[in-house]
N, C-alpha and C positions, 0 to 999 in steps of 0.2 A: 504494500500500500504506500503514497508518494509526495518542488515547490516552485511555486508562480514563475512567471521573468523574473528574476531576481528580486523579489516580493518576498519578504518574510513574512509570517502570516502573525497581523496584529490585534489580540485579544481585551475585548476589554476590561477593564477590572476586575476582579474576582475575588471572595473571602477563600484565597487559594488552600491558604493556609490552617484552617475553620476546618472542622467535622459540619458537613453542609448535610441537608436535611430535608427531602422533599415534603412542601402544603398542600402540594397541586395535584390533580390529575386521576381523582376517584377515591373510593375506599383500599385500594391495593396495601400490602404492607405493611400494617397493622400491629396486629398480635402474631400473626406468622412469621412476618419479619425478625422477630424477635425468638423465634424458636428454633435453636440449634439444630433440632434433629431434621426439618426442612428445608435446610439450608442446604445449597451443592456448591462446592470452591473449587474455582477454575483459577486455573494459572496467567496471569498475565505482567507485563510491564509495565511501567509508570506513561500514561500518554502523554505525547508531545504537546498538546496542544487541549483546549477546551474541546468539548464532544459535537464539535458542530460537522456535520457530513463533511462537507467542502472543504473543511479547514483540517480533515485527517486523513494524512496519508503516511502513517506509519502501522506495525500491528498492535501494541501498546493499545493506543485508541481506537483501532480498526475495530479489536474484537468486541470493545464495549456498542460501538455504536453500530455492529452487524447484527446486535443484541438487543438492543434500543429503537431499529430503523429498519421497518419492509419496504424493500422497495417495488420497483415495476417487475420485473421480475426475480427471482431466485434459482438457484445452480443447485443441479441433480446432485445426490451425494457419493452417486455411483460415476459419473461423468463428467459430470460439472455443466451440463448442457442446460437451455435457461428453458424454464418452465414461467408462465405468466404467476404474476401472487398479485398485487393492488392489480394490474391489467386485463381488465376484462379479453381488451383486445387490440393489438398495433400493425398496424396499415400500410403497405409503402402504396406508393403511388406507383406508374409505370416504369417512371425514368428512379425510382429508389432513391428520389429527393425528398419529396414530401408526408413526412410520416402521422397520421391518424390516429393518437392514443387516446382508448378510452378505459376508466379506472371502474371496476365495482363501486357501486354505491351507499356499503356501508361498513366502509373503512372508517377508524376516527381516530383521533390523537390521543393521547396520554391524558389529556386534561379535559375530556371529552365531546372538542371542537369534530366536525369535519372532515376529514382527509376528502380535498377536493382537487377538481382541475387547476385551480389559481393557487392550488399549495405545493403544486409542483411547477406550476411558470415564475411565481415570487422566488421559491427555492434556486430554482435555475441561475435566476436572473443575477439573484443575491452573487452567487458564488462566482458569475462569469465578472463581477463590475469591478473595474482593477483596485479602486478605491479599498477596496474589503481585504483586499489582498490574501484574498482565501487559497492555499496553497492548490486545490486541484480547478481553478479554474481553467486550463489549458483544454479538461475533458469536453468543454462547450465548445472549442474553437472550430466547429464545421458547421453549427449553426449559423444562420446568415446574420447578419449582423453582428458577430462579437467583436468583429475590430471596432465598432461603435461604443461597445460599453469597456473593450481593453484593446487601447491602442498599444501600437507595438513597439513606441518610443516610451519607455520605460518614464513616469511621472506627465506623462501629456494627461490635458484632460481629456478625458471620453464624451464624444461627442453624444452618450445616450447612457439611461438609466439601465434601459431595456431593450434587449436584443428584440430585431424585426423578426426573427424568423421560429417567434413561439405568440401563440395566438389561443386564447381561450374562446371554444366554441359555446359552450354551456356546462353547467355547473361538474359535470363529472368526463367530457370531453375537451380535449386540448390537440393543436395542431401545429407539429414540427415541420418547419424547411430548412434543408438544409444550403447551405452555400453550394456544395457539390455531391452527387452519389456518395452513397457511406452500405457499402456491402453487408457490415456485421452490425451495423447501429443496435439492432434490435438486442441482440447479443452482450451489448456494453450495460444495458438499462440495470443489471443487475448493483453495478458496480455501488458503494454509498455516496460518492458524490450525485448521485442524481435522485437521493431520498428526496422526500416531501421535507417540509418544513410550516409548521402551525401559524398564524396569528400571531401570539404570546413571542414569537422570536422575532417579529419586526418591531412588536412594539415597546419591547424591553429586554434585548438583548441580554444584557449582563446580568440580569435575574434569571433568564432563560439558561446564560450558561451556569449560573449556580447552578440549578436543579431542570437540568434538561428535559425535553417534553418531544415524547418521539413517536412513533406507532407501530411502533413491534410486539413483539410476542410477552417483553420484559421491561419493567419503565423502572425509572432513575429511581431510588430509596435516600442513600446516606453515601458521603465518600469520606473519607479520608486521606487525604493527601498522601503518594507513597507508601500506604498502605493495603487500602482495600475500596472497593467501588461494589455495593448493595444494590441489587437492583429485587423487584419480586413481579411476578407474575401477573400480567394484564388482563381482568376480566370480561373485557369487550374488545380483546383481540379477534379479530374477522380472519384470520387466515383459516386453510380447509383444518389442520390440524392442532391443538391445543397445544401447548406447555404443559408437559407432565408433574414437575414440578414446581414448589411455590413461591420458593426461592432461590435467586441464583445469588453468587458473590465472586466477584474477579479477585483473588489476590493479589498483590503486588511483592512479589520477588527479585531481588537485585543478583539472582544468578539461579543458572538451568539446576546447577547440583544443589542448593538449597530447597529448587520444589521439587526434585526427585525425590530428593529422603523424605522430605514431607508427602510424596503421593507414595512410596514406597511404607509410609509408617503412618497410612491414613489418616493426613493430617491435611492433608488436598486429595481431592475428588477428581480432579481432570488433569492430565498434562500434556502439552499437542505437541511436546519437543525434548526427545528422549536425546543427556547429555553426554559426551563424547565418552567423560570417562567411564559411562554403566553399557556401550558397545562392546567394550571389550571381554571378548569370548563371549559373546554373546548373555551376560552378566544382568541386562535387564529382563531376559529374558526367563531367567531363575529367579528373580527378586521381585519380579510382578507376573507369576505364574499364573495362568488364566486370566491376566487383566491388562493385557495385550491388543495392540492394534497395530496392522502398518497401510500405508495407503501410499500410490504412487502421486505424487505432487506437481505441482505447476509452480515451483519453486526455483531459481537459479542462484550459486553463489558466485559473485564476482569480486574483482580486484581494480578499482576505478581510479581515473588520473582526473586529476585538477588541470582542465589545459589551459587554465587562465594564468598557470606558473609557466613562465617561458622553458623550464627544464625539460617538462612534458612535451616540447613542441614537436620533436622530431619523431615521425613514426617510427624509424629505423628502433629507437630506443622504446617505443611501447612493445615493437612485435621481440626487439630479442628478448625483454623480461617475460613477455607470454610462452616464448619457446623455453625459457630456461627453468618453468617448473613440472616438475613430473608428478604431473597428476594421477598414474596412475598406481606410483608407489603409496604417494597419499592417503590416496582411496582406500584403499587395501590395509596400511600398517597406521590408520587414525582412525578410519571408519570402518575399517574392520568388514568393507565389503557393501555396506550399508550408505554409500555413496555413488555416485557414477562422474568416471571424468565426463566434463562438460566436452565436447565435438560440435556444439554450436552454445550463442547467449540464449538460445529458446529451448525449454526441457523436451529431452527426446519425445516424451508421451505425445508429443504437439504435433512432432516430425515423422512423417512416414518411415525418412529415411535421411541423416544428418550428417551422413558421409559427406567430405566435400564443403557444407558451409562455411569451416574455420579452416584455414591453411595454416595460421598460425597457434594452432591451439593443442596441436603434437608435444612431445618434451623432444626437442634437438638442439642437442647439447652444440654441435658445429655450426651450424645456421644461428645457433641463440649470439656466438660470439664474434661469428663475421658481422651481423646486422649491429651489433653495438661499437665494433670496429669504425664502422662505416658511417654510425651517428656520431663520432666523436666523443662521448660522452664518458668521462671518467673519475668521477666521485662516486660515494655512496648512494644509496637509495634506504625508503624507509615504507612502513604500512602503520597506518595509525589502526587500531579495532578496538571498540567498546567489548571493556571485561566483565560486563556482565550478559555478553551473551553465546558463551562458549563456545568463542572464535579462537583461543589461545592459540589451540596446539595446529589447528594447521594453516593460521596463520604464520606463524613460527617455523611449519615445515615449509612454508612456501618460501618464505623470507632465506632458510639455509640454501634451498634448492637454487634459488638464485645467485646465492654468495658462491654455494661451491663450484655452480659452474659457469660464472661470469670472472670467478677471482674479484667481484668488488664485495662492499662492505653491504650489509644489511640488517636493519635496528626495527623491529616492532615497537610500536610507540602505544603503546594503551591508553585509550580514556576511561574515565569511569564509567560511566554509561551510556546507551544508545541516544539518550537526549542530550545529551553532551557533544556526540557526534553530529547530531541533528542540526546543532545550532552552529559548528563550524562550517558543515556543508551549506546550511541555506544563510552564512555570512561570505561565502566563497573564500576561505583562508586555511585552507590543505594547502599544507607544503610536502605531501606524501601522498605515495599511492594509499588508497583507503578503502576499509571492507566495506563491500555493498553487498545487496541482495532484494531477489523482488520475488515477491509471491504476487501470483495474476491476480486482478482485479477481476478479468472474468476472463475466460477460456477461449485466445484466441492469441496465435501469432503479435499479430500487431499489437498487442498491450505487452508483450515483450522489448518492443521497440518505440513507437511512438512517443509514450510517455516520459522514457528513458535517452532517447537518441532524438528526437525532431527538434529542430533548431528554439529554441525558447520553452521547450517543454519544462511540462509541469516539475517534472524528477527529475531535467536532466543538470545535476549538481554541477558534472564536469564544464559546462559551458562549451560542449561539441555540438559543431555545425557544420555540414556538408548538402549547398544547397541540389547538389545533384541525388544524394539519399534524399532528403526533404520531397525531389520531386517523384523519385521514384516510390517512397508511401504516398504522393498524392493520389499518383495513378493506382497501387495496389488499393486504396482507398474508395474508387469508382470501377471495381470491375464490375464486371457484370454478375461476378456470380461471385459465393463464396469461395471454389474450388478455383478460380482465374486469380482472385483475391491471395488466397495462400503462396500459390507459384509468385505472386509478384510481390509478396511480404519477403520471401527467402530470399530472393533476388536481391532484397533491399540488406537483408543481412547480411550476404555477401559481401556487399561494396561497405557495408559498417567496418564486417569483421578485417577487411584489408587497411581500413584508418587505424582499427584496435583499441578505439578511447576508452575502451574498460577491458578486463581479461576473464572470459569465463573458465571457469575454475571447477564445478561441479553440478549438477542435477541432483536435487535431496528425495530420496526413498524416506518417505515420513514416515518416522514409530510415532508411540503416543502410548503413554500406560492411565488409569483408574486406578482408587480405590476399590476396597470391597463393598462399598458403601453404596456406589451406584451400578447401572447396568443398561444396555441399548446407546453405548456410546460410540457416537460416529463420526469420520471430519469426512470430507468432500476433499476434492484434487486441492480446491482453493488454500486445506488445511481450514476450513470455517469447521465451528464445531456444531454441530446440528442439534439446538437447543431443545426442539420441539418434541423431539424422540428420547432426549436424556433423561434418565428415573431413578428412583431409588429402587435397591435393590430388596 
């Protein structure tokens, strides 16, 4: 999950700091809220940001507000493939411009408003206007009109509040144009930047962020800062299926091996990311015997350059660091098997067939040292990665792999944690390569890319641009079909993977271990935890 043209996204006020406390939004939460044995604890991180859709794109606050927020559609848990949920039903037109959505009509919100047509064009609008500096506003930029509300000189004013190309037809009908063909649109609606959003959030935001107000399965209870985020159970949730349970609660963990031995010694109820040191010999596998899961993911790990540092300028010097780490020793003596080297930046699950996309993404030790020969380059190098989230060891082995066979110097730089990272990346001040990684917003090549690599995009940190990539996603973006669309996405990968502005590194085979405490626990490709099916045992 992913920030603006160089827009930091800014929050308003907040009793950050405060045990905050929902008033709003029904009788939910009550005396259940309060009863230990109701409660299920899921693992999660500290979010980056206030829980507003548009303004989270890390998983930290991904997983609260995929918790909090139905959107137009939802991703199968077997596939990830979008099934309609608020969408009755979405329309192209001939030429696959003009999109038709219409929502069921008895969705509501948290505080029990409406979920209507105008609460997803307000939503929209909100997130695209540069003013708000909502970090995923870049997801609107093929509706017609968003150079009107985000111009593309960075501080210009916007010539418009509101994008021309969303139009409320009637109360539960709304009508999308897009600037150009968009093959997979329908496919992206899952994503949470494109949740609804209530009344209550235009007309008092920073109360709104205190005590969020959303229309999912689960609404906002009590937070605690860096500790834990309560949410309990919606009783006029509209989706087909209920919440089995009455309580959910995120916990907040400053490291994987902290909520291991806590889901290990039922002390946490869910964890979607089983840590490096319980792989070995297969170690989690005896330690949460029968409370097991693995799922194949839409996850990538990368190695990203700042090419706003003159160091990074020279490709010769991105492709020999990508050739000089052998990812498949890696894989094998870290993960214990439980990895896959990456052969393109898009996870194999995606690719037919990923032979071929990365030329530079072999370990060759001889090629790694002519091309650095040839870039001149001859200092150290360094990988900054957030330690709280069990990146150590093969960041470290990648770091040696480079040293041993470059002969230069290589220093792992840790921060304390991922919002720590967060805030270097979206102040643009890496002076080192730096851990990355994306898990898809929704199930499809191009969220591989776009978001990541298109010249201004929303994620893309490194400040890489190639308007010849840029045109060739326009066009994969207008094919005619999905299947034309893919071929012309890989294509586009291609000409990335020959610039190199980041280095794929691995494909994640997700575990995930339980408590005894619950049961019917499932994640999707996306790694989303599927709330609705979760129970007590």
């Amino acid at each position: 999950m992913r920030a603006g043209r160089r827009t930091a996204f800014v929050a308003l006020p907040t009793a950050a700091a405060l045990l905050l406390t929902a008033c709003g939004g029904g009788d939910n939460g009550g005396d259940s809220a309060a009863d230990p044995n109701s409660e299920v604890t899921v693992f999660t991180t500290e979010p980056e940001n206030p829980l507003i859709p548009g303004g989270t794109n890390e998983t930290g606050g991904g997983r609260v507000v995929d918790t909090i927020f139905s959107m137009l559609v939802r991703y199968d848990n077997e596939d990830a493939s979008s099934v309609n949920e608020v969408a009755e039903s979405i329309e192209a037109d001939e030429d696959g411009r003009v999109f038709t959505i219409t929502i069921k009509d008895d969705w509501k919100f948290h505080d029990g408003t409406d979920v209507t047509a105008q609460s997803f064009v307000d939503a929209w609008n909100w997130v695209a206007y540069a003013p708000n500096g909502a970090l995923n506003a870049s997801f609107f930029e093929k509706i017609e009109g968003y150079e009107d509300v985000h111009p593309e000189d960075e501080g210009a004013e916007p010539a418009s509040e509101t994008m021309s190309g969303l139009e409320v037809i009637d109360e539960t009908t709304f009508q999308v144009t897009l600037s150009a063909p968009f093959a997979i649109f329908p496919e992206t609606l899952g994503y949470s930047a494109y949740a609804p959003l209530p009344e209550a959030f235009f007309e008092d935001q920073e109360a709104w962020e205190a005590e969020p107000i959303g229309n999912g399965p689960f609404q906002f209870v009590s937070r605690i800062p860096d500790q834990e985020i309560k949410l309990a159970r919606f009783e006029d949730y509209a989706g087909e299926q209920q919440p089995q349970i009455e309580n959910l609660t995120y916990k907040v963990y400053q490291s994987l091996d902290a909520a291991y031995t806590a889901v290990v010694s039922n002390d946490l109820d869910v964890l979607d990311q089983i840590p490096v040191s319980a792989l070995a010999g297969d170690a989690w596998q005896t330690d949460l015997e029968g409370r097991t899961l693995e799922v194949d993911l839409l996850l990538s790990y990368t190695l990203s350059f700042p090419l706003y540092d003159e160091v990074y300028e020279d490709v010769n010097l991105r492709r020999a660091l990508s050739l000089a780490i052998n990812r498949e020793e890696m894989a094998e003596q870290i993960f214990f098997g439980n990895r896959l080297p990456a052969q393109s930046r898009v996870p194999a699950v995606l690719l037919d067939d990923p032979e071929g996309q990365c030329e530079y993404c072999d370990y060759d030790p001889e090629r790694a040292k002519q091309l650095l020969a040839e870039s001149g380059y001859t200092g150290d190098v360094g990988i900054t990665y957030n330690s709280d989230g069990d990146h150590q060891q093969w960041v470290e082995a990648a770091c040696n792999s480079i040293a041993n066979t470059l002969e230069i110097g290589c220093n792992p730089e840790p921060v304390q944690t991922f919002n720590v990272q967060r805030e270097i990346a979206n102040a643009r001040e890496f002076t080192t390569m730096y851990r990355t990684g994306w898990k898809a917003d929704y199930p499809s090549i191009e969220n591989f890319l776009t978001p990541l690599l298109r010249t201004g995009a929303s994620s893309n940190d490194g400040d890489y641009s190639n308007p010849e990539v840029d045109a060739k996603l326009d066009e994969a973006d207008q094919a005619s079909s999905v299947e034309e669309a893919t071929e012309l996405y890989m294509e586009a990968e291609r000409m990335i993977n020959e610039d190199m502005p980041s280095i794929p590194v691995f494909d994640d085979k997700g575990q995930a271990g339980h408590s005894t405490r619950v049961e019917n626990v499932h994640l999707n490709p996306l790694r989303t935890l599927d709330v609705l099916s979760l129970s007590l045992a």
